[in-house]
VOGU-3710 file (C-alpha; in Angstrom, 3 decimals, decimal comma):
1> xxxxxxxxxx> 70,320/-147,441/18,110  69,581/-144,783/20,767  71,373/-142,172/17,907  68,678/-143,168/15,399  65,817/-142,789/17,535  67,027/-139,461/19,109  67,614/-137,790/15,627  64,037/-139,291/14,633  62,454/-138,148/17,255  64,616/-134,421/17,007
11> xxxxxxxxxx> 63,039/-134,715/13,679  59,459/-135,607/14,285  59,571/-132,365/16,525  60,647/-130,142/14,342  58,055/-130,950/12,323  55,356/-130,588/15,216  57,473/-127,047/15,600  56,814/-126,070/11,743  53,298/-127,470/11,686  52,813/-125,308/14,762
21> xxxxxxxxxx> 54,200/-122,132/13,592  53,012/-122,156/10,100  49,139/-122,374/12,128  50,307/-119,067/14,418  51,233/-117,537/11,550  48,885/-118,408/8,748  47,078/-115,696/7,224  43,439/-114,316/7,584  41,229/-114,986/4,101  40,466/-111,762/2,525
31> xxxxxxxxxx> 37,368/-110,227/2,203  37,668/-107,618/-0,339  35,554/-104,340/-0,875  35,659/-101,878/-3,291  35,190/-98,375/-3,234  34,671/-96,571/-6,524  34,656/-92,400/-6,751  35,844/-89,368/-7,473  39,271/-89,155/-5,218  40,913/-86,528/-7,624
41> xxxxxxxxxx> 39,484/-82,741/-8,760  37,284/-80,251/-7,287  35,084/-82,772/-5,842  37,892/-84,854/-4,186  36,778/-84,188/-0,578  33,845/-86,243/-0,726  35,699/-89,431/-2,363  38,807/-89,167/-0,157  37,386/-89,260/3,104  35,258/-92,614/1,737
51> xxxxxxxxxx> 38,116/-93,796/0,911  40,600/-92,903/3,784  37,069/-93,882/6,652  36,859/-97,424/4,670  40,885/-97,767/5,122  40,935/-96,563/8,474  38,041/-99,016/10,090  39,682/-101,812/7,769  43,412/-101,272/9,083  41,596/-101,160/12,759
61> xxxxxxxxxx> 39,664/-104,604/12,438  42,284/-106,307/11,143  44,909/-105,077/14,139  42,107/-106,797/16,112  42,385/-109,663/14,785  39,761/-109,510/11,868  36,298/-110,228/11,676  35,205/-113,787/11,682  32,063/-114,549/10,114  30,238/-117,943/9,468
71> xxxxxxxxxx> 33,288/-119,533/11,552  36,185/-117,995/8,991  38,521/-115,459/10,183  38,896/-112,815/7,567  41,183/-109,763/6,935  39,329/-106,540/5,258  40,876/-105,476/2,399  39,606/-102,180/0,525  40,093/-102,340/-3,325  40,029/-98,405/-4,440
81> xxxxxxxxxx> 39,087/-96,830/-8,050  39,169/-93,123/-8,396  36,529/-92,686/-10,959  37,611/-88,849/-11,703  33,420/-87,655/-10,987  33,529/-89,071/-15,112  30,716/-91,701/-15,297  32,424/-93,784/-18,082  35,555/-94,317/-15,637  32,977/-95,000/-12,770
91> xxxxxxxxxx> 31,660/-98,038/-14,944  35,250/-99,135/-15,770  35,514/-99,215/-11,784  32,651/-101,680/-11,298  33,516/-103,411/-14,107  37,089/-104,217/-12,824  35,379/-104,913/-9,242  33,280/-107,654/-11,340  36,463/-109,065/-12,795  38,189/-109,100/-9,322
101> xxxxxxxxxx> 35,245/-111,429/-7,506  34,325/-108,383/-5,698  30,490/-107,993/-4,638  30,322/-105,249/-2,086  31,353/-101,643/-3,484  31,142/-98,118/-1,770  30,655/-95,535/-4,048  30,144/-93,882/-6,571  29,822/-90,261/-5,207  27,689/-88,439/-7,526
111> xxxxxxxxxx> 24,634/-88,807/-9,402  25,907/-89,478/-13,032  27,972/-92,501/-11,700  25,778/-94,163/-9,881  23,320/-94,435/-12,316  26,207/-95,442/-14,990  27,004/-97,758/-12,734  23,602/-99,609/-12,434  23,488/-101,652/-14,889  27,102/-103,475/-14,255
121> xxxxxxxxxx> 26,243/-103,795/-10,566  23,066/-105,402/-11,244  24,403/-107,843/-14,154  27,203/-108,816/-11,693  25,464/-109,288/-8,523  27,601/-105,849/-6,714  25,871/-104,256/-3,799  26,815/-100,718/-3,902  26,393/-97,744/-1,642  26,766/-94,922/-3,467
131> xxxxxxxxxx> 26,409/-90,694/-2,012  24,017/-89,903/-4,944  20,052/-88,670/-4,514  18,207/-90,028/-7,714  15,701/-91,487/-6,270  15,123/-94,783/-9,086  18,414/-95,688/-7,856  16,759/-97,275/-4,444  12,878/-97,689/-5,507  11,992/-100,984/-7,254
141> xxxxxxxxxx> 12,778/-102,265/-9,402  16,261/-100,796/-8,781  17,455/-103,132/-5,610  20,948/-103,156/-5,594  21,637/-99,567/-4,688  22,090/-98,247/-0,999  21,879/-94,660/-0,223  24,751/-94,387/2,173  24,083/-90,551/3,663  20,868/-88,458/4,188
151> xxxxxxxxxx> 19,967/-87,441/0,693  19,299/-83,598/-0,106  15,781/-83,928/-0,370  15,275/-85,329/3,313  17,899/-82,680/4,897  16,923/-79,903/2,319  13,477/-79,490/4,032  14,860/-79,782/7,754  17,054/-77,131/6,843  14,600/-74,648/5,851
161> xxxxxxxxxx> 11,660/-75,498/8,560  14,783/-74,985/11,016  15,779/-71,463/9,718  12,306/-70,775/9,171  11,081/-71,072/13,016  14,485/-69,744/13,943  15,959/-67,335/11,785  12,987/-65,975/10,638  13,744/-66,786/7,217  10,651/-66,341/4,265
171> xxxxxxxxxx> 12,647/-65,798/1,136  15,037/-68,292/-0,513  17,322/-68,134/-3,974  18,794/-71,186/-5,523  21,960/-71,437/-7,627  23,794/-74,110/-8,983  26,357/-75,747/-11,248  25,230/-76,590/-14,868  25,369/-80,277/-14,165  22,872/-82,907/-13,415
181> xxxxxxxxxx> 23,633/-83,564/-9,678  23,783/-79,707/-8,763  20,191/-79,065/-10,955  18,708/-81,936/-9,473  19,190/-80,954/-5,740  18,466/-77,090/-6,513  14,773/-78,286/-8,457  14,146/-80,792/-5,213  14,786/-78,199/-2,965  12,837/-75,238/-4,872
191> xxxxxxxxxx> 9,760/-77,919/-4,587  10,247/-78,234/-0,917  10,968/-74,760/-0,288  7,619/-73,858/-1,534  5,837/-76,609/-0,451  7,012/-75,411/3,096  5,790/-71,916/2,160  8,803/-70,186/1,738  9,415/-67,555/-1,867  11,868/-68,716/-4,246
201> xxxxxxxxxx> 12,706/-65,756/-5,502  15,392/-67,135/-8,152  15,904/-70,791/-9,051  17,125/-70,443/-12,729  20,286/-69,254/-12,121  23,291/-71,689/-13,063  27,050/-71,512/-13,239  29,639/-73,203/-15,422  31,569/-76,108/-13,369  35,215/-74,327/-14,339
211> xxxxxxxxxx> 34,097/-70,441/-13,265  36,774/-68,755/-11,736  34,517/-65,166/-11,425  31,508/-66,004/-9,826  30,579/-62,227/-9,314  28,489/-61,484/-13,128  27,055/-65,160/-12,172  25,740/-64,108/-8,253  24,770/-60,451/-8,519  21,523/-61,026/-10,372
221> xxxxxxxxxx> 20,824/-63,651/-7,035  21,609/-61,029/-4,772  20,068/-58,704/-6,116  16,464/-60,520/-5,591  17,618/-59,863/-1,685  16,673/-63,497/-0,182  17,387/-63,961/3,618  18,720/-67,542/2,345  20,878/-67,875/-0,689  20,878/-71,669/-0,908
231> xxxxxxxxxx> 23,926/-73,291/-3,313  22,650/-76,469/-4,651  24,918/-79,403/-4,680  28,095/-77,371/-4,582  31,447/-79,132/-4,553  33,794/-78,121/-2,262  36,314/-76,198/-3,840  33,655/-74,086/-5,691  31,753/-73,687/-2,452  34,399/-71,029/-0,415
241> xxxxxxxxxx> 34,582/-69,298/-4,247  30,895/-68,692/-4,360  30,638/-67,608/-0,263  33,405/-65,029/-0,806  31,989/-63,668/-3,756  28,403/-63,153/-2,616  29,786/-61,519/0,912  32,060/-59,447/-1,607  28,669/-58,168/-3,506  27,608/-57,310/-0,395
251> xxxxxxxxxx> 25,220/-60,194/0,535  24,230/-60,311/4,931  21,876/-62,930/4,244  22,317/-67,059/5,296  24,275/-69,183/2,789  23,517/-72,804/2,829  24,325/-76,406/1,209  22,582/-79,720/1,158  25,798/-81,414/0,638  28,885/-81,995/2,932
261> xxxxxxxxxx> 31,705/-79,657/2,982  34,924/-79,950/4,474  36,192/-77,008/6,786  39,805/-76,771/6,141  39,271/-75,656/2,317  36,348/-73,099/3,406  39,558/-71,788/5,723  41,357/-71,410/3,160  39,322/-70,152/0,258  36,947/-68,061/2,565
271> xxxxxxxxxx> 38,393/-67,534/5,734  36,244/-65,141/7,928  33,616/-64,789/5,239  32,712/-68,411/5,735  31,103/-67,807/9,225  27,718/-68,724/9,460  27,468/-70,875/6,319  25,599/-73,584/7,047  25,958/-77,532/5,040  25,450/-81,003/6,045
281> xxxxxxxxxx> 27,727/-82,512/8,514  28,899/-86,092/9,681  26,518/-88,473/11,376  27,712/-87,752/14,955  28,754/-84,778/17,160  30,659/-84,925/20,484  27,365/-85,778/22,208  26,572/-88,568/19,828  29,733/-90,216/19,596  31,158/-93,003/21,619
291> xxxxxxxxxx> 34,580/-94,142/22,768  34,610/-95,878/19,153  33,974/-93,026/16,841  36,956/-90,741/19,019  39,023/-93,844/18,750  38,344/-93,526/14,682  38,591/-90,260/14,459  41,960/-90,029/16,196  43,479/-93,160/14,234  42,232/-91,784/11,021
301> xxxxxxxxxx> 44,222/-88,470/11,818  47,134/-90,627/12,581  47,119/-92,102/9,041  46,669/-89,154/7,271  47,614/-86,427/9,131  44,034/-84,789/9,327  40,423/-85,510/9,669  37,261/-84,411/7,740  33,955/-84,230/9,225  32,477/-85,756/6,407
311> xxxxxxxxxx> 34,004/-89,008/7,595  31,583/-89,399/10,392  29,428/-90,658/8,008  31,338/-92,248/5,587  32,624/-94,754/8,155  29,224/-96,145/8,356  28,827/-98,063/5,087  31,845/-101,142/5,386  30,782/-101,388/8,876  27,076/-102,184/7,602
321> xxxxxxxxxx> 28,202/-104,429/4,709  30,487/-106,478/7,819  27,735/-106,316/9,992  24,751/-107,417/7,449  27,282/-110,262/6,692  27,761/-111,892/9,796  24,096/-112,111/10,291  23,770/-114,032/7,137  27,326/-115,677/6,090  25,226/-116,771/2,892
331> xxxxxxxxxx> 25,535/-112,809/1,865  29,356/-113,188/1,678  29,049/-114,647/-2,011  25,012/-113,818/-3,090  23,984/-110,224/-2,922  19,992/-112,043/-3,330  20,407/-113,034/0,639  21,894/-109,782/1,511  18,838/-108,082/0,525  16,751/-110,656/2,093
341> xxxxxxxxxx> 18,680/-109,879/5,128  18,419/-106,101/5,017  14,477/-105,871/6,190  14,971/-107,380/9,560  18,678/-106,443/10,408  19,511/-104,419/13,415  23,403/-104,597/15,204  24,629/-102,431/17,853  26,136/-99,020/16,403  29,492/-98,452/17,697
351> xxxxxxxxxx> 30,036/-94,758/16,707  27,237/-93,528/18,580  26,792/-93,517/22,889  23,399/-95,713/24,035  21,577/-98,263/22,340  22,031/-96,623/18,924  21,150/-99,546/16,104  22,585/-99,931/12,798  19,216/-100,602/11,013  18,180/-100,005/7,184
361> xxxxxxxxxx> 15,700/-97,149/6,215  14,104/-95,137/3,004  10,809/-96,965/2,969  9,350/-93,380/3,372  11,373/-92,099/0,295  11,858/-95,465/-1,318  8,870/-97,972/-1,026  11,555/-100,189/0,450  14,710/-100,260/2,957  17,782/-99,115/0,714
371> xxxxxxxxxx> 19,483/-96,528/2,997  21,794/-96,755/5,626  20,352/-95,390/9,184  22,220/-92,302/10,299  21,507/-89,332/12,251  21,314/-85,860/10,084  23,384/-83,616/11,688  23,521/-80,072/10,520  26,228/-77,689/10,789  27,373/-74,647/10,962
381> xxxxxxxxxx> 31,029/-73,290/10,280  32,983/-70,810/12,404  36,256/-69,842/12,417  38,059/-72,266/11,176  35,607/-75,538/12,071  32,195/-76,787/12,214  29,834/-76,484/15,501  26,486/-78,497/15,100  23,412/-76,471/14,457  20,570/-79,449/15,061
391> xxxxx> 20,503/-83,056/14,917  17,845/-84,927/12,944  16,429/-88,509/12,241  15,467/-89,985/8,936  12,804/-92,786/8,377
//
């Protein structure tokens, strides 16, 4: 009798011992994001380090545990498309984010995709946060865009005014790629070079995407002697071709970009002759960032062996979609009470030292809040790496 009770009651605890452990070791839910853009070409740099800052914070979160919202535990999972900067891949990117329940994409990183991607996102109830300008992307009745950097029209002008009161510059020349991004940015920031009183003294000037030689392309730029030869929406592998070339022709003047760059190809294609060109940077600089964004920066560089400054900025969109989620659960599922969310959202910002806020802007550029609140730094690059020139806010 004793026998029977003793292997019942061995039995009734392992049970209590299974039960127990399959609890300790049940898995987080998932909470999946997508990131569609270009990872692959000459315009890799920008996609990759979206892509490798949304893995990175992910891979960190989850270590900690995860992030619970509404009461659930969840695990971050990133769900990446390269969309080969070709807008008919970029919509068969969100479309296979539709098909996979996903409702929260970064990306795409260009102009022509995020506007091909529009209409899917909006038919399928996908919040996307793409590095693209157009404007009708974020003013209604578009809603479902988020403009996830400082676009080139808000940093274009900053740029100028700076060099302007500082580097005594009064002429400017434009050139650009023969695509739609690259002539978009170089018109927007002809218009505000003028408005700010500066000469354009060449802003018809364009290059095809696959030049090898830009020399026949630059010297008729050059030869309009600007003190700021500005190169309008330039990818970075054409960007250290273009710099060497102009220096080459002779060219003392400033060289500057609206869009981000990433130092370790300028090193490479440019070397030396890269000094002093001036682009974009991350949203932080050593001043600016906290224990968090060093943490980031060092863990990314673990992963993948090095770090682009670009990424100081692209780490900011998952952590506003997680953020903008735990203050309304609801959002998880229903992109309708994200947005309701967005106008009156503010969490702590962890990359930056203070009481820095995560908060939604663009009603100045937009009519409405559908851009992500980071600071516009500016740099400059010098042997080999980036020092920041100024730091800027945008409304």
């Amino acid at each position: 009798m004793k026998r029977r009770v003793f292997l019942g009651t061995s039995g009734l605890s392992l049970a209590l011992v299974l039960s127990v452990g399959s609890v300790a070791w049940a898995e987080n839910a998932k909470l999946k994001i997508g990131f569609v853009g270009v990872t692959s070409g000459p315009a890799a740099a920008w996609g990759i380090s979206n892509q490798r800052s949304m893995e990175t914070r992910a891979a960190w979160l989850n270590e900690l545990g995860g992030v619970e919202i509404g009461g659930t535990t969840y695990d971050i999972e990133i769900v990446p498309f390269d969309d080969q900067k070709d807008p008919k891949r970029a919509i068969a990117g969100m479309e296979k984010m539709a098909q996979d329940g996903i409702h929260y994409v970064v990306g795409p990183n260009v102009d022509d995709g995020a506007a091909a991607v529009r209409p899917v996102a909006e038919q399928n109830g996908i919040m996307y946060f793409p590095y693209a300008f157009p404007k009708e992307l974020y003013t209604a009745p578009a809603s479902n865009a988020i403009l996830g950097m400082v676009a080139n029209y808000q940093s274009g002008p900053a740029i100028y005014k700076y060099l302007m009161e500082n580097k005594g510059v009064k002429k400017v020349a434009f050139i650009a790629g023969n695509e739609s991004d690259p002539l978009s940015q170089r018109d927007s920031g002809a218009a505000a070079a003028r408005d700010l009183g500066l000469e354009v003294v060449s802003d018809t000037v364009t290059y095809q995407m696959d030049t090898t030689d830009f020399t026949p392309v630059l010297l008729p730029v050059i030869q309009t002697a600007p003190d700021l030869l500005v190169l309008s929406g330039v990818s970075p592998a054409n960007a250290p071709q273009l710099i060497r070339s102009a220096r080459e022709l002779g060219y003392t003047g400033l060289i500057s970009t609206e869009t981000a760059q990433d130092a370790a190809v300028l090193a490479e294609g440019a070397g030396e002759l890269a000094n002093g060109f001036i682009s974009v940077g991350g949203a932080s600089t050593p001043e600016l960032a906290s224990d968090t964004m060093r943490e980031f920066v060092d863990r990314y560089t673990k992963m993948f062996g090095e770090y682009n400054d670009e990424s100081n900025t692209k780490v900011y969109a998952l952590e506003y979609i997680i953020e903008t989620i735990k203050a309304n659960p609801a959002a998880m599922d229903d992109v309708e009470e994200f947005k309701k969310t967005m106008d009156t959202f503010s969490a702590p910002n962890p990359f930056m030292v203070g009481d820095a806020k995560l908060t939604y802007v663009g009603t100045s550029s937009f009519g409405q809040k559908r851009q992500v609140s980071v600071p516009l730094v500016v740099n400059e690059y010098k042997d080999g790496k980036f020092e920041t020139l100024f730091v800027a806010q945008v409304d």
